[in-house]
C-alpha positions as CSV (number, residue, x, y, z in Angstrom):
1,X,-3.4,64.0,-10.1
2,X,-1.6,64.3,-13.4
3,X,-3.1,67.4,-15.3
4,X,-4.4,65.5,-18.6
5,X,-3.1,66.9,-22.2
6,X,-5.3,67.3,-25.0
7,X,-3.7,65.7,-28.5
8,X,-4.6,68.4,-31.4
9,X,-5.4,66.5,-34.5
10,X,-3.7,63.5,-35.9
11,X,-3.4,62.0,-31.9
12,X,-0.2,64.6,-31.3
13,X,0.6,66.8,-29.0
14,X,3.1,69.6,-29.8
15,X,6.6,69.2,-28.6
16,X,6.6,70.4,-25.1
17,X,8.8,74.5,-24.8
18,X,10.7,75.4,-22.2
19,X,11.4,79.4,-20.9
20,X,14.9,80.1,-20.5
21,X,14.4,80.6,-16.7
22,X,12.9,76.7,-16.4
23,X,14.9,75.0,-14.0
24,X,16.1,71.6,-13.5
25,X,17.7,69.3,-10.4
26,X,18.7,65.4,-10.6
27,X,17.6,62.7,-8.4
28,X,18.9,61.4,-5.2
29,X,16.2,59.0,-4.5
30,X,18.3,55.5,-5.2
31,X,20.4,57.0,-2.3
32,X,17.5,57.7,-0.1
33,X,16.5,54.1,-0.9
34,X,19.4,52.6,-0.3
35,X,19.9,54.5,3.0
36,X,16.6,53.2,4.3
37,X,17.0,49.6,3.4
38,X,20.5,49.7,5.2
39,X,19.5,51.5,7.9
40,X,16.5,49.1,8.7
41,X,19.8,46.4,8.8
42,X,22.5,48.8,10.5
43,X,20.7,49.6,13.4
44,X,18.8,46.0,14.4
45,X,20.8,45.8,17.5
46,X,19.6,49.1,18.8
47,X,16.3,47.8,19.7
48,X,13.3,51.1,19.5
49,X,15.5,52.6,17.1
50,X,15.3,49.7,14.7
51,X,11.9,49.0,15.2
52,X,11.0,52.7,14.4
53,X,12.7,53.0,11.2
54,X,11.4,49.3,10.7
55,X,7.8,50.5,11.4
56,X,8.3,53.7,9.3
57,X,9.7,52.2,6.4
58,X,6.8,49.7,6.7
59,X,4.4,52.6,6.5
60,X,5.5,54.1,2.8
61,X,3.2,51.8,1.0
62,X,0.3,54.1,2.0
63,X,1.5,56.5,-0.9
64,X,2.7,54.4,-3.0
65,X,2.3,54.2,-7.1
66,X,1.3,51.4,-8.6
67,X,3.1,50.4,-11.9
68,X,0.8,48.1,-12.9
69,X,-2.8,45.8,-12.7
70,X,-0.9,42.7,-13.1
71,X,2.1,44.0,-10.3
72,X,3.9,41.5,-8.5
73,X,6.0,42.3,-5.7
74,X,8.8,40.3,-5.7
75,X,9.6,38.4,-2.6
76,X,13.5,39.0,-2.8
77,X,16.2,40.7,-4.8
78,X,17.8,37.0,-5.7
79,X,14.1,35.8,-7.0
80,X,14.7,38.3,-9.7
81,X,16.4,36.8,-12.6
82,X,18.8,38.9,-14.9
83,X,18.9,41.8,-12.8
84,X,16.9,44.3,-11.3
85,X,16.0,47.9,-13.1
86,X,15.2,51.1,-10.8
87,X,13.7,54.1,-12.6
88,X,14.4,57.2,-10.7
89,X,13.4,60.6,-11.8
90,X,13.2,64.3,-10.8
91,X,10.4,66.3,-10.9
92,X,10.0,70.3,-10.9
93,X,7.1,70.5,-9.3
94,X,5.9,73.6,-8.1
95,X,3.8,72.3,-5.3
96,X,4.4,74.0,-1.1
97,X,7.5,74.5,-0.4
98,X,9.6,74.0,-4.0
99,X,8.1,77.3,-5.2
100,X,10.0,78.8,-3.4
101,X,13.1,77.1,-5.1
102,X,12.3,77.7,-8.7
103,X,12.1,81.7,-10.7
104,X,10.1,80.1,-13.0
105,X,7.4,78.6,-10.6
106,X,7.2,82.1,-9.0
107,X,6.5,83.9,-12.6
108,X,4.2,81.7,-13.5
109,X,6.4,80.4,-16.6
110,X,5.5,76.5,-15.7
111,X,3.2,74.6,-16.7
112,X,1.9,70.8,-14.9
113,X,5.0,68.9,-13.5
114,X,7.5,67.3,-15.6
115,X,10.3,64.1,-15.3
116,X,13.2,66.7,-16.0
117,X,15.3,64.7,-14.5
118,X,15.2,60.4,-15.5
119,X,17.6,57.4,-14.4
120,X,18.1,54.3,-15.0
121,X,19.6,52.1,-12.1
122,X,20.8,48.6,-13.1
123,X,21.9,46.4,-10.5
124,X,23.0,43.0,-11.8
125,X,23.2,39.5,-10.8
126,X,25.9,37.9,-8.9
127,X,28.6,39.2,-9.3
128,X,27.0,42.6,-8.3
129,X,27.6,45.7,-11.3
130,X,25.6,49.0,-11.0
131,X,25.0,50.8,-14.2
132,X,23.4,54.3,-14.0
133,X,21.7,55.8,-17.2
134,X,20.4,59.1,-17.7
135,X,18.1,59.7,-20.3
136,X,18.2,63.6,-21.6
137,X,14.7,65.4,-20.8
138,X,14.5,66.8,-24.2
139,X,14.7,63.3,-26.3
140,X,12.2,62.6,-28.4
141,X,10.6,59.3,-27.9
142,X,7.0,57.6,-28.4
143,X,5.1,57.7,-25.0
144,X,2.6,54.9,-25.4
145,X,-0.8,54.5,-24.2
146,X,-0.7,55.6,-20.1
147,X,-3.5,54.6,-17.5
148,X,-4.7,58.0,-15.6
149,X,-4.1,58.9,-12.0
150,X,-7.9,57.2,-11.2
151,X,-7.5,54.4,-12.9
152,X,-11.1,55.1,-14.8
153,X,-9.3,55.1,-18.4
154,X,-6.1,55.7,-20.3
155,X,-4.3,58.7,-22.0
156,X,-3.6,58.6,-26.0
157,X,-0.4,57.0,-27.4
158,X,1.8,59.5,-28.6
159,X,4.2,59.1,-31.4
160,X,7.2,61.7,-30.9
161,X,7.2,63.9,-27.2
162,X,10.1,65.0,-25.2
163,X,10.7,62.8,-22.9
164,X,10.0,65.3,-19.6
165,X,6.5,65.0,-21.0
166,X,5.6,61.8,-19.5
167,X,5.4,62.5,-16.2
168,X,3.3,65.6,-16.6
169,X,0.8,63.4,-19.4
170,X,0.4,60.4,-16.6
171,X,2.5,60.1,-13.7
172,X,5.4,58.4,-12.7
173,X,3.6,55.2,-14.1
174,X,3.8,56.6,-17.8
175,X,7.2,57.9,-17.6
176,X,8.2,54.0,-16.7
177,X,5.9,53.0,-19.4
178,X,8.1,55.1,-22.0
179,X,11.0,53.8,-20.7
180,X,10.1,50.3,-21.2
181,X,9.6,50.8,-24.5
182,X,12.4,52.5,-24.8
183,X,15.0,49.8,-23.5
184,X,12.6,46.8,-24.7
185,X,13.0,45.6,-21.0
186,X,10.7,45.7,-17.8
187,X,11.3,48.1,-15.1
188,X,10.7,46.7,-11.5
189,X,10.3,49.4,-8.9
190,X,10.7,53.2,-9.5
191,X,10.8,56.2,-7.3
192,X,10.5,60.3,-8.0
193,X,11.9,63.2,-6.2
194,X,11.4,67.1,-5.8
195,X,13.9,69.6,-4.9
196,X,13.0,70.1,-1.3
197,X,13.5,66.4,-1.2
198,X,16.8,66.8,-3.1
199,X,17.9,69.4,-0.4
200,X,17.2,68.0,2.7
201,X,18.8,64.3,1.5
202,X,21.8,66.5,0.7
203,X,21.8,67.7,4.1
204,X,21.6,64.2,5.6
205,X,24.4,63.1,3.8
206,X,26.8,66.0,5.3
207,X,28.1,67.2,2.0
208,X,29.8,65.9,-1.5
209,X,32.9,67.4,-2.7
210,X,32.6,68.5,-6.2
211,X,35.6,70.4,-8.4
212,X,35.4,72.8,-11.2
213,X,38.6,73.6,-12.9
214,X,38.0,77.1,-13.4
215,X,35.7,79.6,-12.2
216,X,32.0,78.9,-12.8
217,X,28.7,81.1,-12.7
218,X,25.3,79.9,-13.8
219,X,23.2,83.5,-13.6
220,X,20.3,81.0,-13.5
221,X,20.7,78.8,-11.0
222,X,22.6,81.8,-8.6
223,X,25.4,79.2,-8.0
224,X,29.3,80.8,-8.9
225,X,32.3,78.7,-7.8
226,X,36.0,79.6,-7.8
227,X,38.2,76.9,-9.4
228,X,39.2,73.9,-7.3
229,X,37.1,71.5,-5.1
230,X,34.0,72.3,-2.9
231,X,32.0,70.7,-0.3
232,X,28.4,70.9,-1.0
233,X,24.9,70.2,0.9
234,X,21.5,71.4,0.6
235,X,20.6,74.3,-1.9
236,X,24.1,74.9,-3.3
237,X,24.0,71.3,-3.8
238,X,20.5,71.8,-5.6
239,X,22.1,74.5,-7.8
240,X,25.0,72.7,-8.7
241,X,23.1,69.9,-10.1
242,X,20.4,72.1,-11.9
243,X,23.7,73.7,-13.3
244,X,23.8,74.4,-16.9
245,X,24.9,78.0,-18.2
246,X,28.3,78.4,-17.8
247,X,30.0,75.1,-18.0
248,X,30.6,72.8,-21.0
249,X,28.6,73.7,-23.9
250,X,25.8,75.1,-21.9
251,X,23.4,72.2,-22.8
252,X,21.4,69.5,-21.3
253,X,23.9,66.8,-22.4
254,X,26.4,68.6,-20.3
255,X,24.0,69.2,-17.0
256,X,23.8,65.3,-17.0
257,X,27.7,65.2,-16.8
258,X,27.9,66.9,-14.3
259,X,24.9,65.8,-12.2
260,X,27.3,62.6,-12.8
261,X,30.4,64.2,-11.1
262,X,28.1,64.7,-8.5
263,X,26.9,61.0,-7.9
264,X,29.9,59.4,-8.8
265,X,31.6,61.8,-5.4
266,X,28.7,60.6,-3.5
267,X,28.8,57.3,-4.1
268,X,32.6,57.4,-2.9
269,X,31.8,59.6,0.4
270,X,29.2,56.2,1.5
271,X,31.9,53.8,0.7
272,X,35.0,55.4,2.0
273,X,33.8,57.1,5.0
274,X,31.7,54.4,6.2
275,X,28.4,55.8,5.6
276,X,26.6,52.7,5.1
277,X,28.4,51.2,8.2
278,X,27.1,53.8,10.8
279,X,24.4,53.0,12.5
280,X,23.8,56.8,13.9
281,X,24.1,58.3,10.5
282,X,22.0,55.7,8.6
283,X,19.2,56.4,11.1
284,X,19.4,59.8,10.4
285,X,19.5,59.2,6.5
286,X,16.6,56.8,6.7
287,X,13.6,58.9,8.8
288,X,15.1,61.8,6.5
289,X,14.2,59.7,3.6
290,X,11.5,58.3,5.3
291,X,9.9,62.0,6.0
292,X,10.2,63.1,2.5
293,X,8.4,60.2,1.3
294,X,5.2,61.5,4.2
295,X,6.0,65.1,2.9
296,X,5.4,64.2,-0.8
297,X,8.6,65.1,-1.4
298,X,9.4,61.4,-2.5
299,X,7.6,58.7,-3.8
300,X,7.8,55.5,-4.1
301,X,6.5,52.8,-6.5
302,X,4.3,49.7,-4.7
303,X,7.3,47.2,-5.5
304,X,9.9,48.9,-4.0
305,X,8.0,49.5,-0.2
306,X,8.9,46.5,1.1
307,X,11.5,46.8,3.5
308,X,13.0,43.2,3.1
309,X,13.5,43.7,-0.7
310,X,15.1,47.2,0.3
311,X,17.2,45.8,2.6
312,X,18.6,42.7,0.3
313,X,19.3,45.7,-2.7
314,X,20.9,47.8,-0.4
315,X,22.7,44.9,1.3
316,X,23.7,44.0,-2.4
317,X,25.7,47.4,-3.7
318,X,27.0,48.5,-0.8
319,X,30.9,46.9,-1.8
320,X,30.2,46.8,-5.4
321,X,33.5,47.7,-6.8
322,X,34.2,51.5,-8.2
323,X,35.0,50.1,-11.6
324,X,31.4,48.2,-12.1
325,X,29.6,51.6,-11.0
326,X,29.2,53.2,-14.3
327,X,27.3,56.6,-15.3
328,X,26.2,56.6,-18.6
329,X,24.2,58.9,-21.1
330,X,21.7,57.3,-23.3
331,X,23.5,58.2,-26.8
332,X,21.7,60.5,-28.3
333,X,22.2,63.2,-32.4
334,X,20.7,66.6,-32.2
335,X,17.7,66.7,-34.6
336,X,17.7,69.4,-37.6
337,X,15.2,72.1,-38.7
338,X,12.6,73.2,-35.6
339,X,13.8,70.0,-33.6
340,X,17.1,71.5,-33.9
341,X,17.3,72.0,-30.1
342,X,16.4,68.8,-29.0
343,X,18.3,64.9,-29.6
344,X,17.0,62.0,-30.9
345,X,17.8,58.7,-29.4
346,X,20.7,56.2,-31.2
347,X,19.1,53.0,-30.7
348,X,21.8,50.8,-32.4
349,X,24.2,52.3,-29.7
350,X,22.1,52.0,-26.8
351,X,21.4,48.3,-27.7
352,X,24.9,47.3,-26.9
353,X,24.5,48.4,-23.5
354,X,21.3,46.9,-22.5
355,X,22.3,43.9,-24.2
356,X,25.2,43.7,-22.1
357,X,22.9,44.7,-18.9
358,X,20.4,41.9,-19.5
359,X,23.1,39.4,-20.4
360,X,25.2,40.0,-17.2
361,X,28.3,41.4,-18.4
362,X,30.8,43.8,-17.3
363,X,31.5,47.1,-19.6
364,X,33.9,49.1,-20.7
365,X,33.8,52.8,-21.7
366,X,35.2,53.7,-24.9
367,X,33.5,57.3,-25.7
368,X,34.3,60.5,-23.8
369,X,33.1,61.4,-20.1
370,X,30.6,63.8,-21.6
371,X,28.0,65.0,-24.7
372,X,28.0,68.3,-23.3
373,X,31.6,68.9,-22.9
374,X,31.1,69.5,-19.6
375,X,33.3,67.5,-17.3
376,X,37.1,65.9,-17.5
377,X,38.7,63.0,-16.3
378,X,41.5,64.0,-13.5
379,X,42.4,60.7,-11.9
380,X,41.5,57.0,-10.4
381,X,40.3,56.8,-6.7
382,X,41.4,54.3,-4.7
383,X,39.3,51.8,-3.7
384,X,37.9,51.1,0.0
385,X,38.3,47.8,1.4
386,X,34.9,46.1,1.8
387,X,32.4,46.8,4.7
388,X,31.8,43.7,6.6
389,X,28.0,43.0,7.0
390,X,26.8,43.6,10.3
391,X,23.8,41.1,11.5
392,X,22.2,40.5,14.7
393,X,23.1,37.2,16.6
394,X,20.7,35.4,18.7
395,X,21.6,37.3,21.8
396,X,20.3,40.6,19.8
397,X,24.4,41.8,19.8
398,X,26.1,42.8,16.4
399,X,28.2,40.1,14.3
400,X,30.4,40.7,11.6
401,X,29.8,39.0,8.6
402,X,33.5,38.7,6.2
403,X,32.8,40.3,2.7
404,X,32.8,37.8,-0.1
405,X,36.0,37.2,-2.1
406,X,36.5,39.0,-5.3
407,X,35.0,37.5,-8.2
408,X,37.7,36.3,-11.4
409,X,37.4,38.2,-14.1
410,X,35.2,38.2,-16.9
411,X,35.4,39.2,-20.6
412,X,34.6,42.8,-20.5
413,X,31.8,44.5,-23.3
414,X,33.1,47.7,-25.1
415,X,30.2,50.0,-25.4
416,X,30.2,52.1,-28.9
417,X,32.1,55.7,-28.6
418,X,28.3,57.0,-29.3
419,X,28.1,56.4,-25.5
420,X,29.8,58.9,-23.0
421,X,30.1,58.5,-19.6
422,X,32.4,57.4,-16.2
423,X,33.0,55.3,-13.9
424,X,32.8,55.8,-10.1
425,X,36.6,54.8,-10.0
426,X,37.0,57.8,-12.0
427,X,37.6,61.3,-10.6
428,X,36.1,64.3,-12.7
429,X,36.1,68.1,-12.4
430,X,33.9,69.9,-14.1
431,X,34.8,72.5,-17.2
432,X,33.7,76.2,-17.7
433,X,31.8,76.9,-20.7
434,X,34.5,79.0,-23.0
């Protein structure tokens, strides 16, 4: 249960502190979501093995959230018109074993458990475009009115929090609440992930190469890295994407860059190498992800526990093209005065882009890779040729299914320079803080 806040007068709380020592890490869960659904599909000729995972993933709705009352589950991805929105965030919960991964869980310098960590996955219509947004943890936005963990009553509306505050004032239900608000548009499923959670889906993927184009040391994190590129899993993984000291400009902005480096490299490793495609290594991505969600490592909103609907978004991205897999930052100013350390949100901006999500259309980047100064652009990667879907025929063996021909082009929106950000077709390194 969500520890409840108490507003001091006027119905505010005060903007939420941080210690220096506070520690961040992003979000794999799309991934582990993904790597379920298509595992469910990957391995259906393999008999107990498929009904396992089948039976499994069938079993996450026991722990699932809620969103809302009034909560439909949709039937099928194509049932949902304009697209489908995934929130995904990070927690830094201090709970069993993630103490152990966090100095400031062990000093005490915490306080209730916060969305540090908050995406945005957009996965369009036909033809299929995923657009990743993060959303900066110390943003100041309204968080309205939130139902609490028992469903007896609600929390207060709040008129101007950091964002990481939501999760901590009511769950991963409120944080989607803000959100919505946010983007004016309704979220349909959403997930949230610790660090032991981050680690051990790290570990099932076999590694991510990163690069860094000069030495690197974060003395908070622990994490130092010579110049060049590096292979990553598990808790040097973790560190990498909690990184913030020592590169870019040492802020926020620029951890979300690089946290970006990270995905956009991952989501090239499940394409090129076949990832998706592998029956063995899907079943061992999907009880990984499956055992985080039973370790409360992961968890999962209501809508997004069906394993049909899982299977239909995963069958969905798998091919989408490197170019329509974008990683965006919501734009954001600094604030002045005491909010000088914190960024407000540039709504004018960030309407372009949703506009162009909810209206189907392809975008373009026109602002640099990063806020933060943290990463640079160092080349195009080439792009795999499509994975064939397998499905089971009626003798239970494995067909192939030809992927779809491209689709012609379309007229392309160009987001405002406010908004910084890369493609997956883009390769990055990230920079040392000078």
């Amino acid at each position: 249960m969500a520890p409840r806040i108490t507003a001091s007068a006027g119905g505010r709380l005060p903007l939420a502190r941080h210690a220096e020592r506070r520690e961040r890490h992003p979000i794999l869960a799309f991934f582990a979501m993904v790597t379920v659904a298509v595992a469910v599909v990957g391995v259906s000729a393999v008999g107990l093995t498929a009904f396992n995972v089948w039976d499994a993933a069938n079993s996450l709705n026991a722990n699932a959230v809620v969103l809302g009352e009034d909560e439909v589950i949709p039937p099928s991805l194509g049932a949902i018109e304009g697209g489908v929105n995934l929130l995904m965030v990070g927690t830094d919960s201090c709970e069993g074993e993630n103490a152990a991964l966090s100095a400031a869980c062990q000093n005490g310098d915490t306080e209730g458990e916060r969305n540090d960590v908050t995406l945005l996955v957009h996965i369009s219509d036909e033809p299929r475009r995923v657009t990743v947004v993060s959303f900066p943890r110390d943003m100041i936005v309204p968080i309205p009115s939130c139902p609490n963990a028992d469903g007896t009553g609600s929390y207060s509306a709040m008129s101007a929090q950091m964002l990481n505050a939501s999760y901590m004032y009511g769950g991963l239900a409120c944080t989607v609440l803000t959100i919505e608000e946010l983007i004016g548009d309704q979220i349909d499923f959403a997930a949230a992930v610790r660090w032991a959670g981050v680690i051990n889906m790290s570990d099932a993927i076999g590694g991510v190469d990163v690069c860094v184009t000069g030495d690197v040391h974060d003395p908070f994190t622990g994490l130092t890295l010579a110049a060049g590129t590096h292979t990553l899993e598990g808790a040097q993984a973790l560190q990498f994407l909690r990184m913030r000291h020592g590169i870019g400009d040492g802020s926020d902005l620029g951890r979300i860059s690089n946290q970006q480096q990270f995905m956009s490299s991952m989501v090239r490793k499940l394409q090129s190498d076949s990832v998706l495609a592998n029956p063995g290594v899907l079943f061992t991505l999907a009880t990984t992800a499956i055992s985080q969600v039973q370790q409360k490592q992961l968890v999962l909103s209501q809508s997004l526990t069906n394993p049909t609907l899982m299977v239909q978004i995963a069958m969905a991205v798998k091919d989408v093209p490197y170019e329509d897999i974008v990683f965006v930052q919501y734009p954001t100013v600094y604030g002045s005065g005491d909010g000088a350390s914190r960024v407000l949100p540039v709504t004018d901006a960030a309407e372009v882009l949703f506009a162009a999500l909810r209206d189907n259309k392809p975008i373009t980047l026109t602002g640099e890779a990063s806020q933060g100064m943290a990463i640079e652009v160092t080349g195009e990667a080439g792009q795999p040729a499509p994975t064939p879907s397998a499905t089971a025929d009626a003798d239970g063996g494995a067909t192939q299914t030809p992927a779809p021909d491209a689709a012609p082009a379309e007229e392309r929106v160009a987001l405002p320079s406010d908004i910084a950000g890369q493609t997956a077709a883009q390769t990055t390194c990230t920079k040392p803080q000078d």
